[in-house]
GUTORZA-183131 format. One record per residue (C-alpha): residue number from 1; residue in one letter; x, y, z. Coordinates in steps of 0.5 Angstrom, whole numbers. Layout:
REM residues N
SITE lummar kolpa     x     y     z
SITE    NUM     A     X     Y     Z
...
REM end
This chain:
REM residues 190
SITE lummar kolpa     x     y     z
SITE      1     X     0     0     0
SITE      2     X     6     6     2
SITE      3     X    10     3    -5
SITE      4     X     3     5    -9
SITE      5     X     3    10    -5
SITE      6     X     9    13    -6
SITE      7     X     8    11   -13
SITE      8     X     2    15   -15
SITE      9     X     6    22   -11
SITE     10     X    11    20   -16
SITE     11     X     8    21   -22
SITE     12     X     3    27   -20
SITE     13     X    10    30   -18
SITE     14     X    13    29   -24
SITE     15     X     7    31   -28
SITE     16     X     9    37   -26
SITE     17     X    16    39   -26
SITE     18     X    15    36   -33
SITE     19     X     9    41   -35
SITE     20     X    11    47   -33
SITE     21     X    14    53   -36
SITE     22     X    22    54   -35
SITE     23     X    23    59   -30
SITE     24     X    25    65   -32
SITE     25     X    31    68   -33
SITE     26     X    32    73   -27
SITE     27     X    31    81   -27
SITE     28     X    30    86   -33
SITE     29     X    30    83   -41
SITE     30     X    33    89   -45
SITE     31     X    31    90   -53
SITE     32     X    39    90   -56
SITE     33     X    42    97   -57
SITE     34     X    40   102   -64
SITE     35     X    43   107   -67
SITE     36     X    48   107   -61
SITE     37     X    53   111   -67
SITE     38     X    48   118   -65
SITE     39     X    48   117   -58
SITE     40     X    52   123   -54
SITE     41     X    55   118   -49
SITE     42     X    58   114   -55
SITE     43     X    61   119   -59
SITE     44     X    65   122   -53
SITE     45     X    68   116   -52
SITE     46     X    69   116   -59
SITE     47     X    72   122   -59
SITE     48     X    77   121   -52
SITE     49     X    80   115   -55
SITE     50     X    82   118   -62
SITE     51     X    84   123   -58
SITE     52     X    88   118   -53
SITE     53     X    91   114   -59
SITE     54     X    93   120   -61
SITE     55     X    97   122   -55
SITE     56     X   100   116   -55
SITE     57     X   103   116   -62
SITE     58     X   105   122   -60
SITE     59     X   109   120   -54
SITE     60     X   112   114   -56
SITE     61     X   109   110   -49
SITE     62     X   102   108   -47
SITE     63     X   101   105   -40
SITE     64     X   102    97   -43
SITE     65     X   109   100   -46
SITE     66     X   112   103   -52
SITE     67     X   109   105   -58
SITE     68     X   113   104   -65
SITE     69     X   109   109   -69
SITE     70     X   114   110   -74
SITE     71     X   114   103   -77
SITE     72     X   108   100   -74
SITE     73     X   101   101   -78
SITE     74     X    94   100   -75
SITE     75     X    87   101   -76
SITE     76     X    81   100   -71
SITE     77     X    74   100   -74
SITE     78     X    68    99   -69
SITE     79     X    62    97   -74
SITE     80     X    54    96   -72
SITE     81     X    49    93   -76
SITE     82     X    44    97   -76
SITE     83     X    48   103   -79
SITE     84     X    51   103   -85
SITE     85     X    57   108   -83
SITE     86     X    62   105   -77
SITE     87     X    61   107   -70
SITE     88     X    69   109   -70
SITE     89     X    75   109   -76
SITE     90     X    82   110   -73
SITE     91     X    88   109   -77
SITE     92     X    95   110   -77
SITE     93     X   100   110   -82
SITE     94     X   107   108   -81
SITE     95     X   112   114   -81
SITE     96     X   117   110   -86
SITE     97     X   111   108   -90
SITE     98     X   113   115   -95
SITE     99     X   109   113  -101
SITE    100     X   103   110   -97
SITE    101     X    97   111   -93
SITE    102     X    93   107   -89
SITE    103     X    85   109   -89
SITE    104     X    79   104   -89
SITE    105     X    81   100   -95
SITE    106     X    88    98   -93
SITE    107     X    89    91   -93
SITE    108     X    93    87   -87
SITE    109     X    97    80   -87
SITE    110     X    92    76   -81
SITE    111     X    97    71   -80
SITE    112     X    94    66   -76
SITE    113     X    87    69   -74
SITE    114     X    83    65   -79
SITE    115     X    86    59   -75
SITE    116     X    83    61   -69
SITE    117     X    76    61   -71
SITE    118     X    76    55   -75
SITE    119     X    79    51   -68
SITE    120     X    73    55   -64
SITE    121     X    68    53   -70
SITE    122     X    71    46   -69
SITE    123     X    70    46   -62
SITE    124     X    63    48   -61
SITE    125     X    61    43   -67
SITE    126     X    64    37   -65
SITE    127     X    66    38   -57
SITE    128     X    74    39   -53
SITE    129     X    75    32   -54
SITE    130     X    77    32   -61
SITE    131     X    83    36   -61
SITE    132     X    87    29   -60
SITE    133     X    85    26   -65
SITE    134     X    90    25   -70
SITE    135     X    89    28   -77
SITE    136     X    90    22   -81
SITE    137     X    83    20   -78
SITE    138     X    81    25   -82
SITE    139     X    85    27   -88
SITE    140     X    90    22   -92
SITE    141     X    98    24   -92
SITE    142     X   103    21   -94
SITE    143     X   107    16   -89
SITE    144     X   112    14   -94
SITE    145     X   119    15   -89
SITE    146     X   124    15   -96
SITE    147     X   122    21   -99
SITE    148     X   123    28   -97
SITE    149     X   121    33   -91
SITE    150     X   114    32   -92
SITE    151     X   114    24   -92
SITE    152     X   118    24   -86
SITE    153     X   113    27   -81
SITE    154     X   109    22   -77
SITE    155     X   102    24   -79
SITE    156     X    99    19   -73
SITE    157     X   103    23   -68
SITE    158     X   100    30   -70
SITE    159     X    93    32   -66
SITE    160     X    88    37   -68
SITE    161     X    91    41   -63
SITE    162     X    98    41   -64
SITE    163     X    98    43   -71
SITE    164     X    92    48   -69
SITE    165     X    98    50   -63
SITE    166     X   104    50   -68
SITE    167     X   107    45   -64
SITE    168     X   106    39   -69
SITE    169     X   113    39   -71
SITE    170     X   110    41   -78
SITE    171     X   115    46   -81
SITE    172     X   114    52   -86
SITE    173     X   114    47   -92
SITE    174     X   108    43   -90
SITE    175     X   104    50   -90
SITE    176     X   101    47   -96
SITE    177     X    98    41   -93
SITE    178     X    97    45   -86
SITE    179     X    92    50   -91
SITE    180     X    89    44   -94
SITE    181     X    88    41   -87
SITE    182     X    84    46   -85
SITE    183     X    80    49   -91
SITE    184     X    78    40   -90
SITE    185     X    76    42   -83
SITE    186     X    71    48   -86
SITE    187     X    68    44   -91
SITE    188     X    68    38   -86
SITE    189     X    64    43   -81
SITE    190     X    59    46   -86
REM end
């Protein structure tokens, strides 16, 4: 009788835990942000940083250390989406640039950054486990020892995340492989 008893308390219980609404998220939801590029709080902060940026292209030195104006060009560019005019633009071109100038349309070498979002994307798709597979379980490489650098490597010993890491032991002339593997990656995730 106490076995029906608790049975029956279960079920009436777990009937409604199960069909009630998810709680609620706790204090204010706010709409996302609109043309924040017109509000006043916004353009003064965009003001103070050109002009903060300035200052320290100009001393050399900013509380994180050295500036090396005269050969390093940057641009910083803040964009939203309901706007078509970008919400900040800074650029500065290097002092030995002579002949060149940096604006809005000046394209910069990324180096590895494309690599880090095609890691991240891996990440979310397929979970932090995968970053020790090894890539020969995904793309075919040659395992031939005779011939050449490339041949030479252990591909079984290379993970995802070493060779996402730079510590593969991949070297600068396998980056024709390395750029493949990783536009396999994207193919892979789409």
């Amino acid at each position: 009788m106490t076995l029906l008893i608790l049975q029956g308390l279960f079920l009436v219980l777990s009937t409604g835990v199960v069909a009630s609404k998810p709680c609620p998220l706790l204090g204010s939801v706010f709409p996302p942000p609109s043309h924040v590029g017109a509000e006043a709080s916004w353009q003064s902060f965009a003001s103070n940083l050109s002009q903060n940026l300035n200052h320290y292209i100009q001393a050399g030195r900013t509380p994180f250390g050295a500036v090396v104006a005269n050969s390093t060009s940057f641009s910083i560019r803040v964009e939203s989406t309901d706007s078509d005019q970008p919400l900040f633009d800074f650029h500065h071109t290097a002092t030995l640039l002579t002949n060149q100038t940096t604006d809005a349309n000046t394209v910069y070498r990324i180096g590895s950054v494309s690599k880090l979002l095609t890691v991240y994307a891996l990440l979310v798709e397929r979970g932090y486990d995968i970053l020790n597979d090894p890539i020969s379980k995904y793309v075919a490489l040659p395992q031939d020892k005779a011939a050449g650098a490339l041949k030479q490597l252990a591909w079984d010993e290379v993970t995802l995340g070493a060779l996402a890491s730079h510590l593969s032991g991949v070297s600068r002339d396998c980056m024709y492989y390395r750029s493949r593997f990783f536009f396999f990656i994207n193919d892979m995730m789409s």
